[in-house]
LOMIVO-946970 format. One line per 10 residues: number of its first residue (from 1); for each residue z, x, y of N, C-alpha, C, O. Coordinates in nm, 4 decimals, decimal comma, padded with zeros to 6 digits. Layout:
N
NUM> Z X Y Z X Y Z X Y Z X Y; ...;
//
This chain:
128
1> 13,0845 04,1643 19,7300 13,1088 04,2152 19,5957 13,2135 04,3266 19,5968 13,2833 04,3445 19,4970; 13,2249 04,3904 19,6893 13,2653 04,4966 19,6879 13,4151 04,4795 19,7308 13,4869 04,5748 19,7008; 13,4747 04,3745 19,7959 13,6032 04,3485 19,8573 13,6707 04,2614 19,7089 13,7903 04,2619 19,6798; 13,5712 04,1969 19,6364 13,6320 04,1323 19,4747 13,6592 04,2636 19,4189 13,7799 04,2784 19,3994; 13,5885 04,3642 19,3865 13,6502 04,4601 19,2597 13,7607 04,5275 19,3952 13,8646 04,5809 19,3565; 13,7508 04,5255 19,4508 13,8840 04,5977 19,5506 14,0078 04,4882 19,4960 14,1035 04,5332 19,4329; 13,9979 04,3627 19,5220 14,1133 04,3350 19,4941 14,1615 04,3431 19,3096 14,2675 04,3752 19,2560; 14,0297 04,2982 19,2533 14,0654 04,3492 19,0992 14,0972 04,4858 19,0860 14,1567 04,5038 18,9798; 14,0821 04,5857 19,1486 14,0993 04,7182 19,1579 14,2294 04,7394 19,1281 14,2695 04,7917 19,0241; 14,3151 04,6886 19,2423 14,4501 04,6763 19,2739 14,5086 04,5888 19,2030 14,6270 04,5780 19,2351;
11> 14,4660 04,4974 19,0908 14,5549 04,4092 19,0481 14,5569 04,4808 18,9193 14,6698 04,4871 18,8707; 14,4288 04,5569 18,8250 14,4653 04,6392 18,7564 14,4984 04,7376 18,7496 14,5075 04,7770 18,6333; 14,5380 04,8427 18,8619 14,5967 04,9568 18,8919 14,7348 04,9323 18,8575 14,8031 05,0246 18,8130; 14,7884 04,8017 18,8761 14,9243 04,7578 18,8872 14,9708 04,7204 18,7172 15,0856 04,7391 18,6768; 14,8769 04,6741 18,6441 14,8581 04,6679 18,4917 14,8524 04,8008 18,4553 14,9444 04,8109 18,3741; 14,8022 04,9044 18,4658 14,7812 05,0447 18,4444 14,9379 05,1004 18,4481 15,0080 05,1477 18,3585; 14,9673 05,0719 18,6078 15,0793 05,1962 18,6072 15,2145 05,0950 18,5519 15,3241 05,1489 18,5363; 15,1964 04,9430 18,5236 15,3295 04,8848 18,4266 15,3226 04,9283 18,2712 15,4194 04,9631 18,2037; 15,2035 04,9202 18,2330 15,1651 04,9794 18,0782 15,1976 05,1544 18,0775 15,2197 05,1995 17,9651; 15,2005 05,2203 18,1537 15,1852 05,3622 18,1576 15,3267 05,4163 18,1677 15,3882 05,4797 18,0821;
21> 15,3698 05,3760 18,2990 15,5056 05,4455 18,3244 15,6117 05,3669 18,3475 15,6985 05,3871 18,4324; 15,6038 05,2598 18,2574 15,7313 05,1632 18,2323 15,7935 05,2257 18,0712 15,7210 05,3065 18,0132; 15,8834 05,1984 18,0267 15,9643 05,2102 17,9007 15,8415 05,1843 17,7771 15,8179 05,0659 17,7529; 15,7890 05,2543 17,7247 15,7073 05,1822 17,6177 15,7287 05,0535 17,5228 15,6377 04,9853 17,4755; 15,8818 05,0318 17,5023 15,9259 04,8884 17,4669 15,8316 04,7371 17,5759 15,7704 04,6409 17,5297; 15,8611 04,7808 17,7563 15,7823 04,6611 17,7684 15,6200 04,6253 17,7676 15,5633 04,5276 17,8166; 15,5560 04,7569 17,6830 15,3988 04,7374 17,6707 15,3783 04,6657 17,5270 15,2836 04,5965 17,4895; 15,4882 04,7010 17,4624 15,5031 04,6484 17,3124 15,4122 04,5361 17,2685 15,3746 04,5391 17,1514; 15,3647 04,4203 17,3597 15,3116 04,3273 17,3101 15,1655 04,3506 17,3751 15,0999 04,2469 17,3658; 15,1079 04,4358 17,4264 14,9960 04,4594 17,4212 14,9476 04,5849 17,3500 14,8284 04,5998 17,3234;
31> 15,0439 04,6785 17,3183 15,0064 04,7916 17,2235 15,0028 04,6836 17,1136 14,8970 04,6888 17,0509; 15,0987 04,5738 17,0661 15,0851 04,5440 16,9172 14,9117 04,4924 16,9089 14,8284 04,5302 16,8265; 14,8894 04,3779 17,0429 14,7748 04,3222 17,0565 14,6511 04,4400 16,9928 14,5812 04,4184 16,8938; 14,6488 04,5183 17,0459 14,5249 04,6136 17,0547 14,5419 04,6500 16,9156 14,4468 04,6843 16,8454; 14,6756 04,6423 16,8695 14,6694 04,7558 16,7316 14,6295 04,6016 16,6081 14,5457 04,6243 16,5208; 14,6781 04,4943 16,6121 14,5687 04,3776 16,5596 14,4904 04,3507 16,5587 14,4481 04,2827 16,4653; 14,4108 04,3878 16,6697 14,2354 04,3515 16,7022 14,1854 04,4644 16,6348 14,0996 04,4341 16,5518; 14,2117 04,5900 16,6433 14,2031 04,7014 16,6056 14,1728 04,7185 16,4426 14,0813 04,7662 16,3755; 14,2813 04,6628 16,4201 14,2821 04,6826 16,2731 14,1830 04,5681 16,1775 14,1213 04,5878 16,0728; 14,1993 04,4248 16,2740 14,1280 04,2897 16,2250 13,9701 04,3559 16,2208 13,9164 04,3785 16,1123;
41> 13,9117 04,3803 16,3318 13,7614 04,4868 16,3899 13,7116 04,5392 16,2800 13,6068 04,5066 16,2242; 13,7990 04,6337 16,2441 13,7613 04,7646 16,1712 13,7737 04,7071 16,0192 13,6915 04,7550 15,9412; 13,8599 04,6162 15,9685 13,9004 04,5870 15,8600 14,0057 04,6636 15,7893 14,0139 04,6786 15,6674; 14,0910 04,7135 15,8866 14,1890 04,7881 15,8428 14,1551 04,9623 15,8559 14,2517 05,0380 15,8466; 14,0639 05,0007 15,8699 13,9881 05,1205 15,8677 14,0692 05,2691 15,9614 14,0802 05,3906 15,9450; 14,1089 05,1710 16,0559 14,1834 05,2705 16,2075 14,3290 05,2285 16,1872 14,3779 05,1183 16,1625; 14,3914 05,3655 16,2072 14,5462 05,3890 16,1650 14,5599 05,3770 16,3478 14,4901 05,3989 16,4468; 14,6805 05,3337 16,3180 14,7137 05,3878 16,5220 14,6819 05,4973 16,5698 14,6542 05,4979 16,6897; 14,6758 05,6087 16,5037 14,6057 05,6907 16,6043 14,4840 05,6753 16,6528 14,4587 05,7000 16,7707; 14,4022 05,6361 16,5743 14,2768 05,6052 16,6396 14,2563 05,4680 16,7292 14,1867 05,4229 16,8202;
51> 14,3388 05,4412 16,6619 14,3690 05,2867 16,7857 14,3475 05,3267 16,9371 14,2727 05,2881 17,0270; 14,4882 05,4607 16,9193 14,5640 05,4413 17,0677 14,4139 05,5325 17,1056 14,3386 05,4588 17,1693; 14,3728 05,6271 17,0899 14,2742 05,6683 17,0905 14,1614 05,5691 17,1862 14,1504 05,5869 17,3075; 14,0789 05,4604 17,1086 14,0195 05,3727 17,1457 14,0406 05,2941 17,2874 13,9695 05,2660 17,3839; 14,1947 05,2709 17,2427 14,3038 05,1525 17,3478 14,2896 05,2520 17,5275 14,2881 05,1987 17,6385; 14,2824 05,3826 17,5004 14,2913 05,4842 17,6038 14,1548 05,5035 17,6923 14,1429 05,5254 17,8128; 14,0388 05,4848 17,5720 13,9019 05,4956 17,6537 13,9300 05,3531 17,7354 13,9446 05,3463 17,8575; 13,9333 05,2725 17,6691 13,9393 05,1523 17,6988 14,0256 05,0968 17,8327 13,9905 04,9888 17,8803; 14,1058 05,1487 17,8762 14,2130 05,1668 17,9219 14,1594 05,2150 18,0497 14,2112 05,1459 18,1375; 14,0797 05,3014 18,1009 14,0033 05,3178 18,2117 13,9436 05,2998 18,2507 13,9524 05,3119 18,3728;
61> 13,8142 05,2500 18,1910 13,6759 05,1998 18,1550 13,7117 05,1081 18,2576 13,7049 05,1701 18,3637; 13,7544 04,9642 18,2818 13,7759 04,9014 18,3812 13,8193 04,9837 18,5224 13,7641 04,9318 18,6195; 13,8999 05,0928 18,5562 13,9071 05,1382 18,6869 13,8154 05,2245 18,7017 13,8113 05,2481 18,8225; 13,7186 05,3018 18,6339 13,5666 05,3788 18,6564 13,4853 05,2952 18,7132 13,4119 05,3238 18,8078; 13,4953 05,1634 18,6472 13,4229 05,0559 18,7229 13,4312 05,0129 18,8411 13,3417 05,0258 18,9246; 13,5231 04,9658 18,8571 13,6197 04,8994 18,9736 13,5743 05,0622 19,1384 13,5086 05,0475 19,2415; 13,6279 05,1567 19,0988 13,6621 05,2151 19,1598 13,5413 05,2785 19,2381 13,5432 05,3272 19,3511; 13,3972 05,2619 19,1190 13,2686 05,3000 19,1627 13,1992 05,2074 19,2181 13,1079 05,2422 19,2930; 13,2234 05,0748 19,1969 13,1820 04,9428 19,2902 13,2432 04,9630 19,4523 13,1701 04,9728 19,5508; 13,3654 04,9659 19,4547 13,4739 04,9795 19,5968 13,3699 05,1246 19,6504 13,2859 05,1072 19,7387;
71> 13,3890 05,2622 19,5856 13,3420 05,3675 19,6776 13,2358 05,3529 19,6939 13,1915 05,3618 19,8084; 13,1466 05,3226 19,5784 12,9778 05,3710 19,5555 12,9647 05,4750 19,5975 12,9078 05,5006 19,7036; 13,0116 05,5488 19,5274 13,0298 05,6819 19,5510 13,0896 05,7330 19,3506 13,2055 05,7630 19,3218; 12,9714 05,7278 19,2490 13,0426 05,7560 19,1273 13,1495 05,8758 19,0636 13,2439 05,8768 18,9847; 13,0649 05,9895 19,1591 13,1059 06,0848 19,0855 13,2524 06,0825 19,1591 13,3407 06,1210 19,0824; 13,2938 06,0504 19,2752 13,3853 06,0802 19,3305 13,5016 05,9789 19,2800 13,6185 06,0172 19,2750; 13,4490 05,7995 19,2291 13,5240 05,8008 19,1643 13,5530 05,7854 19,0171 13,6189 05,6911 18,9732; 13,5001 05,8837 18,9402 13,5143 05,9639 18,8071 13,6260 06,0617 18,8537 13,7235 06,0978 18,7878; 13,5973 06,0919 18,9609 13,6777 06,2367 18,9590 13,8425 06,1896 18,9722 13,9326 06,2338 18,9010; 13,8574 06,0947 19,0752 13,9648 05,9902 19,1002 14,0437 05,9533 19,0158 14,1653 05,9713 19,0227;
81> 13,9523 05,8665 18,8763 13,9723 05,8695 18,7909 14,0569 05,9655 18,6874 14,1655 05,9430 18,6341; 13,9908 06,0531 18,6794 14,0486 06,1733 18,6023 14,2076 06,2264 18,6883 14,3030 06,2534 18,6153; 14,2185 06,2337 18,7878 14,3294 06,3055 18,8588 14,4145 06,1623 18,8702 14,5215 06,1779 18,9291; 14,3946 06,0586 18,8364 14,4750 05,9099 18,8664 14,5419 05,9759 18,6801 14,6602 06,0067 18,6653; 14,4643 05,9825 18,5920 14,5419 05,9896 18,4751 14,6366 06,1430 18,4670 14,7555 06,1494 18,4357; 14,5871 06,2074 18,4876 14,6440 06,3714 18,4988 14,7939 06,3049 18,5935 14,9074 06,3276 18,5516; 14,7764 06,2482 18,6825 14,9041 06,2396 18,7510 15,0424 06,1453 18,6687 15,1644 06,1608 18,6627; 14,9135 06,0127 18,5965 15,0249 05,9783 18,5327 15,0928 06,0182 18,4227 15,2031 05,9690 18,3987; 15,0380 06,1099 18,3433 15,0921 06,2255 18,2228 15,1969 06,2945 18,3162 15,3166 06,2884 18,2883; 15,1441 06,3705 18,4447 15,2413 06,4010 18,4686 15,3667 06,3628 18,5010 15,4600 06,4399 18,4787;
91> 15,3922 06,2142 18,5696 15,5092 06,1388 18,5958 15,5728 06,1132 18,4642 15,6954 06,1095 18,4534; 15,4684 06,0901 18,3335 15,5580 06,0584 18,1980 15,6112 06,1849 18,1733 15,7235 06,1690 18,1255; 15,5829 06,3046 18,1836 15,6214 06,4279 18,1707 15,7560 06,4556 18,2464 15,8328 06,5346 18,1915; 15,7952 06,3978 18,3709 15,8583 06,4356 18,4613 15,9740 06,3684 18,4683 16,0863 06,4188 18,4665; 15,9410 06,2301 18,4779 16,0214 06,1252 18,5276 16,0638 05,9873 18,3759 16,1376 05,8890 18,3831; 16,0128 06,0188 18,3018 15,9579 05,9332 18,2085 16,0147 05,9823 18,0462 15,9414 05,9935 17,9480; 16,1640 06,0070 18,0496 16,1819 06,0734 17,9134 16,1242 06,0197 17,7559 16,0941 06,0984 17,6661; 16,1180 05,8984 17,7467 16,0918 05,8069 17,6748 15,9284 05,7677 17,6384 15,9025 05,6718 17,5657; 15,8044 05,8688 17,7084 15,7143 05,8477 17,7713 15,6525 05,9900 17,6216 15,7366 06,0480 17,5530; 15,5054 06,0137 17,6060 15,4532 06,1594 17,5491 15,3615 06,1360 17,6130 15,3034 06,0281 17,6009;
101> 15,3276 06,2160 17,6870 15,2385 06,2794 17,7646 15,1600 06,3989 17,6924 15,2038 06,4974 17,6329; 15,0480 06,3627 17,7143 14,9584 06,4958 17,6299 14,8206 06,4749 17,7089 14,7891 06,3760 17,7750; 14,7440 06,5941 17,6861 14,6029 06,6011 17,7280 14,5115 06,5308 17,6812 14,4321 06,4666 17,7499; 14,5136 06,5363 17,5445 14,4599 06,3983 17,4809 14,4304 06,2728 17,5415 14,3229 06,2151 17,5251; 14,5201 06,2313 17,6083 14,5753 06,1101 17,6854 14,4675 06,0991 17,8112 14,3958 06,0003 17,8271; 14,4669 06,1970 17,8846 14,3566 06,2353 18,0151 14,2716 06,2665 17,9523 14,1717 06,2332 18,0161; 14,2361 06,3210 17,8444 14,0914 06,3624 17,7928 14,0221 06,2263 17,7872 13,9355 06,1892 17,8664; 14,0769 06,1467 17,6702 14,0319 05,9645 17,6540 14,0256 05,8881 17,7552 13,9486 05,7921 17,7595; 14,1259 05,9283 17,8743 14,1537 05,8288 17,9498 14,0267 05,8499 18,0302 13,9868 05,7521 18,0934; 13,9552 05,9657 18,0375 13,8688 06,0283 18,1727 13,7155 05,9605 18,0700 13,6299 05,8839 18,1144;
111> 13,7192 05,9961 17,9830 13,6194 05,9113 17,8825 13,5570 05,7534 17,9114 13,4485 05,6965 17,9239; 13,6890 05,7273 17,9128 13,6461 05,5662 17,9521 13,6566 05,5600 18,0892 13,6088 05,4532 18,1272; 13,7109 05,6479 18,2097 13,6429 05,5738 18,3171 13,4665 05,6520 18,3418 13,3633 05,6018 18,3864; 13,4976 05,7961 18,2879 13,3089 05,7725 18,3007 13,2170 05,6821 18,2551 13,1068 05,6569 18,3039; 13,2885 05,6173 18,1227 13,1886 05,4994 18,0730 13,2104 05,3833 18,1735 13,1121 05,3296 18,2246; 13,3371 05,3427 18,2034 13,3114 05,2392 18,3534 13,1703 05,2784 18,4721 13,0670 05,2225 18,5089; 13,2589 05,4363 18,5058 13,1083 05,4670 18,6316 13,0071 05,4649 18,5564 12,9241 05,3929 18,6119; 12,9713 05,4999 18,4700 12,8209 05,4908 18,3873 12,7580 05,3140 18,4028 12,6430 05,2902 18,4396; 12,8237 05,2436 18,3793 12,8005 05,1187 18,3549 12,7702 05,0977 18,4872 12,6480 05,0895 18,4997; 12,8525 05,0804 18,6339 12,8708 05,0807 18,7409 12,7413 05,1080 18,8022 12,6653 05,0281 18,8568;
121> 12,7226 05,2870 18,7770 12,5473 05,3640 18,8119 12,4507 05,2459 18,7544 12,4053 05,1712 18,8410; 12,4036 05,2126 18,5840 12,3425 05,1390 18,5549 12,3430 05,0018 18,6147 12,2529 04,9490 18,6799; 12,4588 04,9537 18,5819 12,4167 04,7992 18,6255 12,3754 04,7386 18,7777 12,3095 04,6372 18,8007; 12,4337 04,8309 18,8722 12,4262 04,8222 19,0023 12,3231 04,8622 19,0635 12,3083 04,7954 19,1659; 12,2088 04,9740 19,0441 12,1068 05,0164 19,0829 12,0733 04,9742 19,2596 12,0521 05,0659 19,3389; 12,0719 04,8032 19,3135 12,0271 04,7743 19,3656 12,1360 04,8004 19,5056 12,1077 04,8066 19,6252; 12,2417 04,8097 19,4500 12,3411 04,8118 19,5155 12,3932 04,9572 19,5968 12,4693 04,9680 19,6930; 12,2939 05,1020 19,4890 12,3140 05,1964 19,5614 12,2494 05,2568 19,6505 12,2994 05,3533 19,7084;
//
């Protein structure tokens, strides 16, 4: 089990950092995606900010998971988690003119991978 979310680990780490610190033009068709489901969901209710908002918990929630299956070790990778997004704000900050980087961004992003490790702690029990 643990060598499958390793390789899913790494295949969405690689989805992460193309959506993150590529040109925001080539995420375009999955920001539009999220902001359709988004809006279809709600019935129109959520403006993009709350989208991207959502799209951001969401957005980690799979590597909290991933990352607490591979260590079994949660808190450590929550913490992973959190300093994996802090770094990539910082590369959009740095390297990334075209990029907004804000705390916001790591606040949501750290959100949804604790809800990954949360899920991870729960569903796995037998496993820790």
């Amino acid at each position: 089990m643990r060598w499958i979310a390793a390789v899913l680990l790494v295949l969405y780490s690689v989805f992460v950092a193309r959506l993150t610190l590529a040109d925001p033009s080539s995420g375009q068709p999955v920001f539009s995606l999220a902001d359709h489901w988004a809006t279809v969901l709600s019935g129109g209710r959520l403006d993009w900010a709350e989208t991207e908002v959502l799209a951001n918990i969401a957005l980690f929630a799979p590597a909290g998971l991933l990352l607490a299956i591979v260590l079994q070790r949660p808190l450590l990778a929550a913490v992973l988690c959190v300093v994996a997004s802090a770094c990539i704000e910082l590369a959009q900050q740095r390297w990334f003119p075209t990029r907004v980087p804000t705390v916001a961004d790591v606040e949501h992003n750290s959100l949804g991978a604790a809800l990954g490790v949360a899920v991870a702690w729960v569903a796995l029990p037998a496993r820790r």
